[in-house]
DRENSETI-297781 format. One line per field, with one value per residue (C-alpha): x, y, z; residue number from 0. Coordinates in steps of 0.1 Angstrom, whole numbers. Example, Ala and Ser with C-alpha at 12.3 -4.5 7.8 and 13.67 -1.06 7.14 Angstrom:
x 123 137
y -45 -11
z 78 71
i 0 1
END
This chain:
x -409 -401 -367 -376 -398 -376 -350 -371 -388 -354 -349 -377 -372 -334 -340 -353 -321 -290 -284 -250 -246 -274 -267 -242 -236 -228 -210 -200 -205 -183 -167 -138 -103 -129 -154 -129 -145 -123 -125 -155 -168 -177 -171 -169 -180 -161 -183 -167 -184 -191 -205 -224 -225 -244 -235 -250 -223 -241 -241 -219 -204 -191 -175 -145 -141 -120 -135 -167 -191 -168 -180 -207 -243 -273 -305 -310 -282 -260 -224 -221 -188 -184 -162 -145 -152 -144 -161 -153 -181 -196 -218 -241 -242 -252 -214 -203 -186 -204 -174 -162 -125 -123 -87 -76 -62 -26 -21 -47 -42 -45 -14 -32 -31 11 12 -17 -25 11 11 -16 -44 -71 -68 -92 -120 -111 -121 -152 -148 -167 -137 -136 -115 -132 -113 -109 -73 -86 -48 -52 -54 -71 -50 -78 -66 -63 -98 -99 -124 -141 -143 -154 -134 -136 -146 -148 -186 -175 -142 -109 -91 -54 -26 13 19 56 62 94 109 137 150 170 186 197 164 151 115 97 67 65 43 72 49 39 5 -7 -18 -3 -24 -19 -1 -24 -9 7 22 38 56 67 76 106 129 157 177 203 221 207 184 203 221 212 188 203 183 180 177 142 154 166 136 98 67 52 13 -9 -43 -51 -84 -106 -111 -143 -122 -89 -103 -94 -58 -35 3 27 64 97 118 152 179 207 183 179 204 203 196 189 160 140 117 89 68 46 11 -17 -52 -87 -80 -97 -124 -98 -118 -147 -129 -127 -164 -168 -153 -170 -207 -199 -192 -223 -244 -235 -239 -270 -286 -312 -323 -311 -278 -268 -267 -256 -287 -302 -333 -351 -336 -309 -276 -246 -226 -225 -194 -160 -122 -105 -69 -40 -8 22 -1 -34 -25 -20 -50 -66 -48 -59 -96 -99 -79 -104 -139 -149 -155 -191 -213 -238 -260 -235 -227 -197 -181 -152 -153 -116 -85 -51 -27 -2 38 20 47 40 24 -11 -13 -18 -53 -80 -63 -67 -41 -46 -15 -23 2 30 50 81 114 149 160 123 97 111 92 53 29 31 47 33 13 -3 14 -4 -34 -42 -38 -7 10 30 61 69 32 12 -16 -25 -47 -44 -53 -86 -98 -127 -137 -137 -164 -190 -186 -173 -136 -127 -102 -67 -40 -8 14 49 81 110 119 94 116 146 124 86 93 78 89 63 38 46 64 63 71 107 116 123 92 72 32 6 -15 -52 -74 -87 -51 -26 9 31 64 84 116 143 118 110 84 70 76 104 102 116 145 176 178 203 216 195 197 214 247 234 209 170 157 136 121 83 60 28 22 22 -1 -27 -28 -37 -62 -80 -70 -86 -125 -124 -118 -144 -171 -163 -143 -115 -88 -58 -19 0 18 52 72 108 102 128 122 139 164 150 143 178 192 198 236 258 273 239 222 246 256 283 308 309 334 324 288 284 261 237 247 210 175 141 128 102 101 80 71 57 32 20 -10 -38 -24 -36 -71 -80 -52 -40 -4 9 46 66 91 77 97 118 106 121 124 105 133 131 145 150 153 186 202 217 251 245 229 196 169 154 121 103 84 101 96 114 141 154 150 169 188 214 224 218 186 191 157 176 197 217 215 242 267 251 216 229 228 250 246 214 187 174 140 117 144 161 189 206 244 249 270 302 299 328 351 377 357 351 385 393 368 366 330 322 291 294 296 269 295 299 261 242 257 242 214 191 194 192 161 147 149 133 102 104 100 72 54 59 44 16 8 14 -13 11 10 -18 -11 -20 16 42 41 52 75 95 94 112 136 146 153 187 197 224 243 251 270
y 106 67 72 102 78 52 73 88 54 45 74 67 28 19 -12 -21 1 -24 -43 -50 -62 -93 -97 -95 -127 -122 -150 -137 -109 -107 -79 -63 -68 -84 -54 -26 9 32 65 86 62 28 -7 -17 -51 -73 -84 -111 -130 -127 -100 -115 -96 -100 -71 -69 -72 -49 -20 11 12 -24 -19 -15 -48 -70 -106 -98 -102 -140 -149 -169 -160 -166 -165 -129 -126 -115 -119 -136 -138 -132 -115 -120 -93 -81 -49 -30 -13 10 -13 23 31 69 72 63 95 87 76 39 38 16 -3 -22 -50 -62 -89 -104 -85 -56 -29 3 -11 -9 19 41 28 24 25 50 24 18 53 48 32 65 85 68 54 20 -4 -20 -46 -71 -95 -83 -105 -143 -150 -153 -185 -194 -196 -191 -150 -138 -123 -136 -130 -156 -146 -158 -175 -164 -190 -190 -202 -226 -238 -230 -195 -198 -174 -164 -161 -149 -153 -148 -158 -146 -159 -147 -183 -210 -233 -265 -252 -217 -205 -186 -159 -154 -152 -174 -172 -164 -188 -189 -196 -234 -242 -256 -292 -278 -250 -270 -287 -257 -238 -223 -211 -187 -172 -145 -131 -95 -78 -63 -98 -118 -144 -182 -206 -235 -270 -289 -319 -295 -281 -290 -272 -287 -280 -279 -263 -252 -265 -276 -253 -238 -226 -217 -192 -214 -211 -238 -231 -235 -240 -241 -267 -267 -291 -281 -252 -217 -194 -164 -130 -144 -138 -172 -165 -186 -184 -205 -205 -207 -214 -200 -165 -150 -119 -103 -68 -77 -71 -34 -41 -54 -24 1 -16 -24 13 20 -4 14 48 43 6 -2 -20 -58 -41 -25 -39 -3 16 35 22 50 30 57 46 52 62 88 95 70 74 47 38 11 6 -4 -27 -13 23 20 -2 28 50 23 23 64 55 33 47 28 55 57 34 16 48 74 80 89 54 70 106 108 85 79 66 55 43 37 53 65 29 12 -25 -54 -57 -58 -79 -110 -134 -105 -114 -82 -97 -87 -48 -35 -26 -24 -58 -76 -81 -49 -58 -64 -41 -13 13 25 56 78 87 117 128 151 149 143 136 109 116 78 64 98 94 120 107 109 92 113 118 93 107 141 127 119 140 115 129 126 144 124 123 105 102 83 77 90 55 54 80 55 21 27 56 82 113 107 115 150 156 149 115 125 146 180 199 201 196 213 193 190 214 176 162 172 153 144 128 117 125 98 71 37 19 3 26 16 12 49 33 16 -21 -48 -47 -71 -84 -48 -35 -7 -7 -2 33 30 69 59 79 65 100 124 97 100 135 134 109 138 160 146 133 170 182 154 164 203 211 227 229 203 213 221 197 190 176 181 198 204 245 244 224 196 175 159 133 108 106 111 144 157 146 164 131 134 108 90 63 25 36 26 48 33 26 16 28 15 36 25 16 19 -15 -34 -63 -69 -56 -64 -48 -15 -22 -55 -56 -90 -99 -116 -109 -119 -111 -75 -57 -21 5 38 53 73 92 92 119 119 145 164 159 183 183 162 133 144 153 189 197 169 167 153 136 155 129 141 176 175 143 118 100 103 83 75 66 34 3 -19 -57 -77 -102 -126 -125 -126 -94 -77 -39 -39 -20 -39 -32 -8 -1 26 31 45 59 71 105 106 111 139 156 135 105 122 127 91 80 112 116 145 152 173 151 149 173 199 198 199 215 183 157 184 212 182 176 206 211 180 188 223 206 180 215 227 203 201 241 233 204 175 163 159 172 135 122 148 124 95 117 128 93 85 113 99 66 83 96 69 80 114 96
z -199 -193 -187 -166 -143 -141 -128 -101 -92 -89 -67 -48 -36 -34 -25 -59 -71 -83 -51 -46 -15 -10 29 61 75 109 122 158 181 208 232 218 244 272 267 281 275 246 266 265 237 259 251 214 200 174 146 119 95 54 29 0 -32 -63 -93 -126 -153 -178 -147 -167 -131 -136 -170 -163 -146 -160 -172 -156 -186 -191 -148 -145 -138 -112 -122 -126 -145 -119 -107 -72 -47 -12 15 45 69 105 122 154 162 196 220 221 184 198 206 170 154 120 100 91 91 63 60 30 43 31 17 37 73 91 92 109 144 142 117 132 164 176 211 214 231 203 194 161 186 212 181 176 141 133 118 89 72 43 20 -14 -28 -42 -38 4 16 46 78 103 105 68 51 19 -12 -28 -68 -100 -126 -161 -190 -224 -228 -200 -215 -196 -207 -209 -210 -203 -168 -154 -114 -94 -62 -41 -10 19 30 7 7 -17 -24 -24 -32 -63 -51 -33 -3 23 27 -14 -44 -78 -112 -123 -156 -181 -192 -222 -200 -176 -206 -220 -191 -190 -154 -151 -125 -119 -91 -99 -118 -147 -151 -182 -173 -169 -185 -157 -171 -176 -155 -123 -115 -103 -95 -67 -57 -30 -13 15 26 3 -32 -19 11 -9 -31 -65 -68 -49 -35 -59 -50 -70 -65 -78 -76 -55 -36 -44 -39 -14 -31 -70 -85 -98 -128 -138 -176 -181 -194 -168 -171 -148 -142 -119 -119 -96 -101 -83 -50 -59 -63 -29 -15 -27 -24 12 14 -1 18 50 39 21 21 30 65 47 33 64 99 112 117 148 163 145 116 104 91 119 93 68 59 49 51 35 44 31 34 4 -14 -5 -6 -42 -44 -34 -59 -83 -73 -81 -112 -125 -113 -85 -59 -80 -68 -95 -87 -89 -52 -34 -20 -4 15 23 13 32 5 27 13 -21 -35 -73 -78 -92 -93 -107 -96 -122 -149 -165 -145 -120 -86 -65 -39 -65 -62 -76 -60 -73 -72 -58 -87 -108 -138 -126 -136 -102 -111 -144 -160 -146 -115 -105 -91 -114 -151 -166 -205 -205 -230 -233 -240 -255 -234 -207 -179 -138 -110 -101 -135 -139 -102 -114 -148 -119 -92 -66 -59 -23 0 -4 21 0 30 24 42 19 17 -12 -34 -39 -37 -49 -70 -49 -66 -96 -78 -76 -105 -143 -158 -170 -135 -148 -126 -99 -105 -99 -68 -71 -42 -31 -24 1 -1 31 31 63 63 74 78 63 46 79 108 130 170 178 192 167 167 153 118 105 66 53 58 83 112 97 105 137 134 143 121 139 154 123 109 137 135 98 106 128 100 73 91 101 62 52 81 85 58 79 61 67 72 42 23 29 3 -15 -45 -74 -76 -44 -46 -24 -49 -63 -87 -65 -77 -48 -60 -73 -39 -15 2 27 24 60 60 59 44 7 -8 -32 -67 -81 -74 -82 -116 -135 -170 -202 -206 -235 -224 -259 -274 -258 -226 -232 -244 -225 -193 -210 -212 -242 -233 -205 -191 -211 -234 -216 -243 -221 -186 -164 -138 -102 -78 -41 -14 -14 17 45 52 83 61 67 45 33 20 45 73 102 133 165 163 124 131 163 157 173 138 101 91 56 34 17 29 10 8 31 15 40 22 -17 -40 -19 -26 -44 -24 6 -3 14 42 52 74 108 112 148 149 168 206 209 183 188 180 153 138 143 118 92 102 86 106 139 168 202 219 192 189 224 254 275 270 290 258 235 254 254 219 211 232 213 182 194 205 172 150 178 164 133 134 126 160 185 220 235 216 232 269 242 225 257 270 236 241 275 260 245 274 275 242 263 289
i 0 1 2 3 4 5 6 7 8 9 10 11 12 13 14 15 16 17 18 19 20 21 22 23 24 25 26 27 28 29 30 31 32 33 34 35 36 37 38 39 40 41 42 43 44 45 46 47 48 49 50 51 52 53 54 55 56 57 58 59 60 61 62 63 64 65 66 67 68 69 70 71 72 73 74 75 76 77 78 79 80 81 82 83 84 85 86 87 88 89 90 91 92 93 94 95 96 97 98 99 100 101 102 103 104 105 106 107 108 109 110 111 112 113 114 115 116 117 118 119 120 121 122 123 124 125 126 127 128 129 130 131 132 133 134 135 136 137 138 139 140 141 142 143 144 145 146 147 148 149 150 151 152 153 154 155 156 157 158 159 160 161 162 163 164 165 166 167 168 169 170 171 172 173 174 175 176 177 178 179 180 181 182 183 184 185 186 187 188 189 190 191 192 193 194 195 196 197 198 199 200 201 202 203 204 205 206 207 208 209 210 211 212 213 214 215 216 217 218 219 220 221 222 223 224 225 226 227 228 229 230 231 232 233 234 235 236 237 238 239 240 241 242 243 244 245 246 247 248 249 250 251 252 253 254 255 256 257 258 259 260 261 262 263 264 265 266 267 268 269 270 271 272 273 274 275 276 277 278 279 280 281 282 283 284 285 286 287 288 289 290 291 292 293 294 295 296 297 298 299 300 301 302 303 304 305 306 307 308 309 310 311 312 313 314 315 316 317 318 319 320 321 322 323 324 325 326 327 328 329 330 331 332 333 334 335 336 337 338 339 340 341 342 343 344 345 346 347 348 349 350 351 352 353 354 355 356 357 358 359 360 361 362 363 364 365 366 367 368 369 370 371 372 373 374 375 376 377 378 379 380 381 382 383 384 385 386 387 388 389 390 391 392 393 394 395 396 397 398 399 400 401 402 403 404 405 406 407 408 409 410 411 412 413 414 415 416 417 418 419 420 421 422 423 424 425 426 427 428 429 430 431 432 433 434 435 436 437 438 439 440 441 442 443 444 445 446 447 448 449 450 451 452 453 454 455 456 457 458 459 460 461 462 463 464 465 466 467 468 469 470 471 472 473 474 475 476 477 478 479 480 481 482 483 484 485 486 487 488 489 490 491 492 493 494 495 496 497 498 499 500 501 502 503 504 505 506 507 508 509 510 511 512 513 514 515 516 517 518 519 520 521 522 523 524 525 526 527 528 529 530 531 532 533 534 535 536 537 538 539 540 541 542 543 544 545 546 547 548 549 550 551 552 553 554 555 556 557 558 559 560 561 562 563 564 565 566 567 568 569 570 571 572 573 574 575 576 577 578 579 580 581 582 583 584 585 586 587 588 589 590 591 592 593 594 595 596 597 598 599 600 601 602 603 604 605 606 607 608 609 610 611 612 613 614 615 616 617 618 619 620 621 622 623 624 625 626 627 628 629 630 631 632 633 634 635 636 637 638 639 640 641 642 643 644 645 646 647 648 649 650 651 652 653 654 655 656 657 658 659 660 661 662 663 664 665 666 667 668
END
């Protein structure tokens, strides 16, 4: 009867319930782009400021955080940190669509407004959405733009913790010093005084090489902070310095033991109490409520992008779309160029800035078991798990759009998430996901229109995905609010014979003369961090130990170059070139020939046949394909119309679409 009461007293006043989120500190309301209306939904206003949090460590819905019981305390025995936040939100609340767009920031900053937005004018504030980007990485430091999260550090009873660290840098350009996060704007864990004794560099031109031990007396590691260490989040900037510089393209390895490591887990926290404050606070948790004192929001679509895609993949994987009551955080998830990737994200020593590619950071903890969204047996480990099983234990499984360019099957091991560990079949997908790739596109979404060369050996793809991914957007709030069924997936799959070895021969690749075809591909490993990894996320070895494989496939090609089994932009299905999903590292950047990471690649076809002939191009030519620019044209726009039908386009894109068209009107003449 007691625990009966408590749980509907509990019930009864939420605001006595956990509280997770202690208060929004507004710092700033101002009209968003000089208060110019977003269609039929008015003006919007920009709100910044901080999120304050306070979570009890002995919550069951906090368990799983790594370090949090070692954090320290306030007085009622609960965990504080706090949040950078920034909000776009309706001027007339009544005109809010009842969803917060909720992006995980990468690395710091925003990517939806390029990879969504595009050129399509504010089209997330056009669809009513309230905005939402808060810090959640302790690795950010402050630069005035970047929202950063201000976490704990785990002690033991107050005295230091220490362990093995391993960081790595790579550089373009022959430099002196680098940072070790091997990026710009992130912190590094300090060595302990006994570590920076017994710290120990290496280096090597590519990643299979044997590592070369680099002398004690040629090399420094030289600190700093950004603003003071209540501003910088804890950990300074740490650059290698080596004598003689670093070379382009090698890959500079640092072990060393570190000391403080922070409760990097607690930034999951943040995200799904701030979710959960908005849905369901009460009037102190949540500044978004009607005058009549409902919440404007009801309902939450998360989004990220490479990092924080699979920080989302990572947050179903380990429970967090509960809240400390049991409730839904999330509604709907776009998992965007995650590839088959987690993260390093709620460990001890936790870097969340850190991936994997081919030859960039291939042996951090990103690619590893499971890769799934449903559950999986690992041949190489024994265990069986998948990404939504915890979700599926309380009831809080949302809608999932994974959406990736094909770039991620050769360099963030993209296939895995739709087939088992060792590649011999497809999977079966969970009711609650739906699985896009993009055909002949990269990582980031190109410009529409082909640019220089740049650091590979061929032009980067420009195909633009931005439109498919705003009509999924639409797609999946009308799935979360109506439950009207999304598209179908599209996807290479091996019972067709879409889904290749990525071999040359077993791919279908036509040979086109001065293009190398890639030699190497990122694949994940079976790795053995030591023995606390499994049971406590702590590292003991480093670099880790390669115990086996997991194999990677690609999508099998056509014989103009082109992919099968995706879903494709206008441009790939009626195409001027071959856009390849993978690029290859220039001689002028070091490495030459290992994968330039998350890029793909453009080949323009011939103009006429004879063109043709003169370079053994294989593929048909302009000529020998369209009668004229106008029936290249028009098949284009047929395509465009196409995909509008089929729901993978919204009718507002096909006037960008044709204007693109026209822009390769010149390559006829």
């Amino acid at each position: 009867m007691i625990r009966t009461l408590a749980v509907a007293l509990l019930f009864l006043f939420p605001q006595f319930a956990l509280a997770e989120v202690v208060r929004w500190e507004i710092a700033k309301r101002e009209p968003y782009d000089s208060g110019q209306p977003r269609g039929d939904r008015g003006p919007y206003e920009q709100w910044t400021g901080v999120v304050r949090f306070a979570i009890d460590p002995n919550a069951a819905a906090n368990q799983q955080i790594v370090d949090l019981k070692l954090a320290p305390r306030n007085a009622e025995g609960n965990v504080e940190f706090w949040a950078d936040f920034r909000m776009l939100v309706p001027v007339d609340l009544s005109k809010a669509n009842g969803a917060v767009f909720y992006e995980v920031n990468n690395r710091g900053g925003p990517t939806a407004p390029r990879l969504i937005e595009g050129n399509a004018d504010d089209f997330l504030c056009r669809q009513g959405f309230v905005v939402l980007w808060s810090g959640w990485i302790a690795q950010v430091q402050p630069d005035g733009s970047k929202l950063r999260l201000q976490a704990p550090v785990a002690t033991d009873n107050g005295k230091p913790i220490r362990g093995i660290v391993r960081e790595e840098v790579i550089v373009d350009r022959a430099v002196p010093k680098a940072t070790i996060s091997h990026r710009g704007n992130q912190g590094s864990y300090p060595p302990s005084e006994s570590g920076l004794a017994s710290a120990k560099v290496t280096r090597r031109e590519r990643e299979a090489d044997p590592r070369q031990v680099v002398p004690r007396d040629d090399w420094k590691l030289v600190s700093s902070m950004v603003g003071t260490p209540e501003q910088s989040g804890q950990l300074p900037l740490i650059e290698l310095e080596i004598a003689g510089g670093l070379k382009p393209g090698w890959i500079y390895e640092i072990v060393y033991e570190a000391e403080g490591p922070i409760v990097q887990g607690v930034g999951m926290a943040g995200i799904r109490d701030i979710l959960s404050a908005l849905k369901f606070g009460s009037a102190d948790q949540n500044p978004l409520r009607t005058a009549a004192g409902k919440p404007v929001v009801s309902r939450a679509l998360g989004f990220g992008t490479s990092q924080s895609g699979r920080l989302l993949r990572h947050f179903l994987w380990d429970g967090f779309n509960a809240d400390e009551q049991g409730r839904k955080a999330f509604d709907g998830v776009i998992s965007h160029v995650a590839g088959g990737g987690l993260g390093y994200f709620n460990h001890r020593f936790a870097s969340p800035t850190r991936t994997n590619g081919q030859h960039d950071e291939h042996l951090f903890p990103a690619d590893y078991f499971p890769f799934t969204y449903g559950d999986m047996t690992d041949p190489l480990s024994g265990k069986t798990d998948g990404i939504l099983r915890k979700s599926r234990l309380t009831n809080t499984t949302p809608k999932v759009f994974h959406t990736q360019s094909s770039s991620e099957y050769w360099h963030r091991s993209g296939s895995l998430v739709h087939t088992d560990p060792l590649g011999k079949t497809d999977v079966e997908i969970p009711p609650e996901v739906r699985i896009y790739t993009f055909g002949g596109t990269q990582h980031g979404s190109g410009s529409g229109f082909p640019g220089p060369r740049g650091n590979g050996q061929l032009p980067a793809s420009p195909a633009d995905y931005s439109p498919l991914m705003r009509a999924l957007v639409v797609a999946l709030d009308a799935w979360v609010k109506d439950g009207t069924q999304p598209p179908p997936s599209a996807y290479p799959k091996i019972a067709d014979g879409t889904l290749a070895d990525w071999q040359r021969d077993k791919s279908k690749w036509p040979a086109i003369d001065g293009v190398n075809y890639p030699a190497v591909i990122q694949q994940p490993h079976y790795l053995d961090r030591g023995p606390k990894w499994d049971s406590e996320r702590i590292a003991t070895i480093e670099p880790p130990a390669i115990k086996g494989n997991y194999v990677v496939k690609v999508p099998a090609y056509e014989a103009d170059g082109n992919e099968r089994g995706t879903l494709n932009l206008p441009a790939i299905t009626v195409p001027v070139a071959t856009y390849t999903s993978w690029n290859l590292r220039h001689e002028s950047i070091g490495a030459a020939g290992e994968l330039l990471s998350l890029q793909g690649g453009y080949i323009p076809f011939a103009k006429d046949a004879a063109a043709r002939a003169a370079t053994k191009d294989p593929r048909p030519s302009l000529a020998e394909r369209y009668k004229s620019y106008g029936s290249y044209e028009q098949s284009y726009i047929e395509a465009a119309e196409k995909l509008v039908g089929q729901r993978y386009l919204l009718a507002e894109d096909l006037p960008r679409l044709k204007a693109l068209c026209e822009r390769f009107k010149p390559v006829f003449q």
